[in-house]
ZANU-42134 format. One record per residue: residue in one letter; z, y, x of N, C-alpha, C in turn. Coordinates in steps of 0.05 Angstrom, whole numbers, plus 5000, padded with zeros to 4 digits. Each point is the difference from the previous one (the first is absolute). Layout:
residues N
ROZA   r   n_up   n_north   n_east   ca_up   ca_north   ca_east   c_up   c_north   c_east
ROZA   A      Z         Y        X       Z          Y         X      Z         Y        X
...
//
This chain:
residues 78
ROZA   r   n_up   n_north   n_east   ca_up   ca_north   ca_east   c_up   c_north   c_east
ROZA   X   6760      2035     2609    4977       4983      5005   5009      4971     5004
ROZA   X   5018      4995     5014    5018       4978      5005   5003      4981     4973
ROZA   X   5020      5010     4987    5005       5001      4975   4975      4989     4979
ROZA   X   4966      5013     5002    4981       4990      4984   4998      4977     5009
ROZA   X   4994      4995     5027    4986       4978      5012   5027      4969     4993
ROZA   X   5020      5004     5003    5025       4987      4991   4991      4989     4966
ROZA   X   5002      5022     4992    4997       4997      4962   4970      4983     4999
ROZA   X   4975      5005     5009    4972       4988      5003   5006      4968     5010
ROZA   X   5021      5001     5020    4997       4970      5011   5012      4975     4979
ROZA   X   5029      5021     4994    5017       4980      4977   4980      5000     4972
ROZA   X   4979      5025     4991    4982       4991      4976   4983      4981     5010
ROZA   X   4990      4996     5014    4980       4977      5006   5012      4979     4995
ROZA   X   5026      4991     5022    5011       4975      4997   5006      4989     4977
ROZA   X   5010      5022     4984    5006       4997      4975   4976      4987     4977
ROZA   X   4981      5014     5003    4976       4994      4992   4991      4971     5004
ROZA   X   5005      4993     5028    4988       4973      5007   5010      4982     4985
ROZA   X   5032      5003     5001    5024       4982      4992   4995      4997     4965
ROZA   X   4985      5022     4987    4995       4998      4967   4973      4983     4997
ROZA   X   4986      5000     5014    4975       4989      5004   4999      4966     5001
ROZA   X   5017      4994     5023    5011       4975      5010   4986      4994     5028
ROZA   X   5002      5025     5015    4982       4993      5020   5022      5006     5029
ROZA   X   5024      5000     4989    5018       5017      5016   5016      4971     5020
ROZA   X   4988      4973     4997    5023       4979      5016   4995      4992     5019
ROZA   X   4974      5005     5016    4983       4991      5023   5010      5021     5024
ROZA   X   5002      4988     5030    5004       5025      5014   4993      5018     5006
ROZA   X   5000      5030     4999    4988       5024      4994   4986      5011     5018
ROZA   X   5017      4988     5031    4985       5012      5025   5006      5032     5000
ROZA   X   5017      5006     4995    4999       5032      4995   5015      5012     5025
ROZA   X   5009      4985     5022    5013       5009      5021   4983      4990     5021
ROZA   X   4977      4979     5000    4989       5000      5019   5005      4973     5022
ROZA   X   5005      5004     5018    5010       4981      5023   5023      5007     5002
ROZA   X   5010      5018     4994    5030       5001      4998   5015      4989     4977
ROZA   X   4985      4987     4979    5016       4993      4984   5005      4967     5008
ROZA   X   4978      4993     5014    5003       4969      5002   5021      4997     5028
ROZA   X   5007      5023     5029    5016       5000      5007   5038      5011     4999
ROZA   X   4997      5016     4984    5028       5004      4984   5006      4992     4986
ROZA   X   4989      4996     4974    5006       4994      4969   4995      4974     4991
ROZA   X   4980      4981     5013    4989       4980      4980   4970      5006     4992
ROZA   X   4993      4989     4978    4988       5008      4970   5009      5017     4985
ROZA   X   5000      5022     4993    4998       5020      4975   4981      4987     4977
ROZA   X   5019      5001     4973    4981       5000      4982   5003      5031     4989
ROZA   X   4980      5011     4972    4996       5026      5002   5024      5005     4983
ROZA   X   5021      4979     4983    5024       5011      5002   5025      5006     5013
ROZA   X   4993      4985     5016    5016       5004      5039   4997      5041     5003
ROZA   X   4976      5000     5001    4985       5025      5012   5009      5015     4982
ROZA   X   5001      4999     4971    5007       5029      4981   5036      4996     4997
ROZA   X   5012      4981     5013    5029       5002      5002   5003      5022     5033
ROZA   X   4982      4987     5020    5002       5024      5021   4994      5028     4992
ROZA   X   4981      5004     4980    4989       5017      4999   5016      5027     4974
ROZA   X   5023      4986     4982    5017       5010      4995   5022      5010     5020
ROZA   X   5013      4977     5021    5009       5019      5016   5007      5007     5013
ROZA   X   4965      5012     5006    4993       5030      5012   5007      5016     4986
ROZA   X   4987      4994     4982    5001       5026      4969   5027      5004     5003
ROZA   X   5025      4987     4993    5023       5008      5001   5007      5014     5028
ROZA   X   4995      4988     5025    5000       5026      5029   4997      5016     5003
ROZA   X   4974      5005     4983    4988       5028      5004   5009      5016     4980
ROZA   X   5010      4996     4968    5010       5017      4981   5037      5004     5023
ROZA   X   5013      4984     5015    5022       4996      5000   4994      5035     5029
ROZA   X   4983      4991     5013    4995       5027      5022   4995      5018     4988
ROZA   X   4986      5001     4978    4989       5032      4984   5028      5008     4984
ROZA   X   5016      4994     4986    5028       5009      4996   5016      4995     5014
ROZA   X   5001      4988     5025    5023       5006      5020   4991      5028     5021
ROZA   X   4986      5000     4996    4988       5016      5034   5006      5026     4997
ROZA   X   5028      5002     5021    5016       5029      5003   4978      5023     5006
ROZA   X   4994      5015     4980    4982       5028      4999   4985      4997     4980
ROZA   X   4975      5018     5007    4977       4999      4991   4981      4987     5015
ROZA   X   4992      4973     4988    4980       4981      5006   4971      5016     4999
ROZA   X   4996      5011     4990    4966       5006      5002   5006      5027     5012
ROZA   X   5020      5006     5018    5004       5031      5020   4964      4989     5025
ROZA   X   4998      5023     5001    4972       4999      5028   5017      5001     5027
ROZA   X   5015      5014     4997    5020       4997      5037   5008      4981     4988
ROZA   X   4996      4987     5037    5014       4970      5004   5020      5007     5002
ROZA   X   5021      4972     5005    5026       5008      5010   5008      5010     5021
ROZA   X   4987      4994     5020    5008       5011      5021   4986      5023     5014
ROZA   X   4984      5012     4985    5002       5029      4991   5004      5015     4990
ROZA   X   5028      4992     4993    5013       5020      4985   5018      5025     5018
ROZA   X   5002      5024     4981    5005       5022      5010   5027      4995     5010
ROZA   X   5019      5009     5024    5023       4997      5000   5013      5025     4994
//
């Protein structure tokens, strides 16, 4: 689900950026963007927003086991 919402954010940006609507600041973080970051423009945002994408593909083939197991870890059987 992670993964859609990731792929949805970078198609939009993408979208904007073909359009020409993508250079203005995007506001996409909120009040946190104007105290951490600056201004974001919405190519700022689909460079963050790759990566994630790469984080999250990098946890789904690292992650020692089975990722979609229903026991947590620390219920596991000893």
């Amino acid at each position: 689900m992670t993964y859609a919402l990731i792929l949805a954010f970078i198609y939009y940006n993408s979208w904007m950026l073909m359009n020409g609507l993508g250079y203005e600041p995007c506001g996409c973080f909120g009040i946190f963007e104007k105290i951490f970051l600056g201004e974001l423009s919405t190519l700022d945002s689909m460079y963050i927003d790759i990566g994630l994408l790469v984080l999250a593909l990098t946890v789904f083939f690292s992650y020692p086991g089975k990722f979609f197991n229903l026991r947590l870890w620390f219920m596991k059987a000893e």
